[in-house]
N, C-alpha and C positions, 0 to 999 in steps of 0.2 A: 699583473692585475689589470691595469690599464685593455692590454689587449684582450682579456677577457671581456671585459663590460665596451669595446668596440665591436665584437663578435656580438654579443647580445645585443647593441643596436643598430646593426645590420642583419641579425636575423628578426628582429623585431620590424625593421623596414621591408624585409622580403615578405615578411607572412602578414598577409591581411586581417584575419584572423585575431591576431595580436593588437590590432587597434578598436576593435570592439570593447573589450575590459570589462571593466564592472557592469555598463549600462545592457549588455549583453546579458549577463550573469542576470540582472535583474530581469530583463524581460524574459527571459525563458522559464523563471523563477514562477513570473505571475501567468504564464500563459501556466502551466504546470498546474497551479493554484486555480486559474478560471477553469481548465478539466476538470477538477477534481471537484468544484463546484457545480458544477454542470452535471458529472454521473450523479451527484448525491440528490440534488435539487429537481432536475428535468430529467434525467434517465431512467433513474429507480422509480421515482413515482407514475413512471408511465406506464410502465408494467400493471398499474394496477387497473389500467381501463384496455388492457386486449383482453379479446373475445374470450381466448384459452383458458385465462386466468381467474374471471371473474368465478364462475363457478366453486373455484378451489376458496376463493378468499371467502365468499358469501359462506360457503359450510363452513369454515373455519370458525368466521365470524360466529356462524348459529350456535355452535356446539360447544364455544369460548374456549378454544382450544390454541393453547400459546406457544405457536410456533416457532417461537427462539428457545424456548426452553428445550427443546428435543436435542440443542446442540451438545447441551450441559450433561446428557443423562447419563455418560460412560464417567463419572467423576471418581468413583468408589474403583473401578477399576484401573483408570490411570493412574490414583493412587496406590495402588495395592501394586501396578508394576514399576513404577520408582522406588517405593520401599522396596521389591525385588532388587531392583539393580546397587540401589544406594548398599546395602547388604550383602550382594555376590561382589560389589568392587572391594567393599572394606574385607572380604574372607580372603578373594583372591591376592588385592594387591595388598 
């Protein structure tokens, strides 16, 4: 037992790596965190002043047409193929 936990802190002293630890853990945590802050905040909403784009948003805007809901619209469908499955698993198995 002894030379075990000797082997762990001599490999703990060979690797650099290993003295970083928690404070490590943490900042890559928050750099992680300021990305993901950053796409939501400053990268999405820039999208909506290029040139390409405005066009699409302004007719959108005009005709109040609600662009998230298009993602929703196969619902009766994906239900209708889980009930398929959920029903060919319980015949077959």
């Amino acid at each position: 037992m002894q030379a075990t936990a000797v082997r762990m802190r001599l490999r703990a002293a060979r690797d650099p790596s290993q003295g970083r630890g928690r404070a490590g853990r943490w900042l890559k945590l928050l750099i992680g965190l300021m990305c993901i802050w950053a796409f939501m905040f400053v990268v999405v909403p820039a999208f909506d002043s290029l040139p390409w784009f405005k066009p699409v948003i302004a007719k959108n805007k005009e005709l109040d047409i609600k662009v998230t809901a298009l993602f929703y619209s196969d619902a009766e469908e994906t239900s209708e193929a889980q009930n398929y499955l959920n029903n060919s698993k319980g015949f077959l198995w």
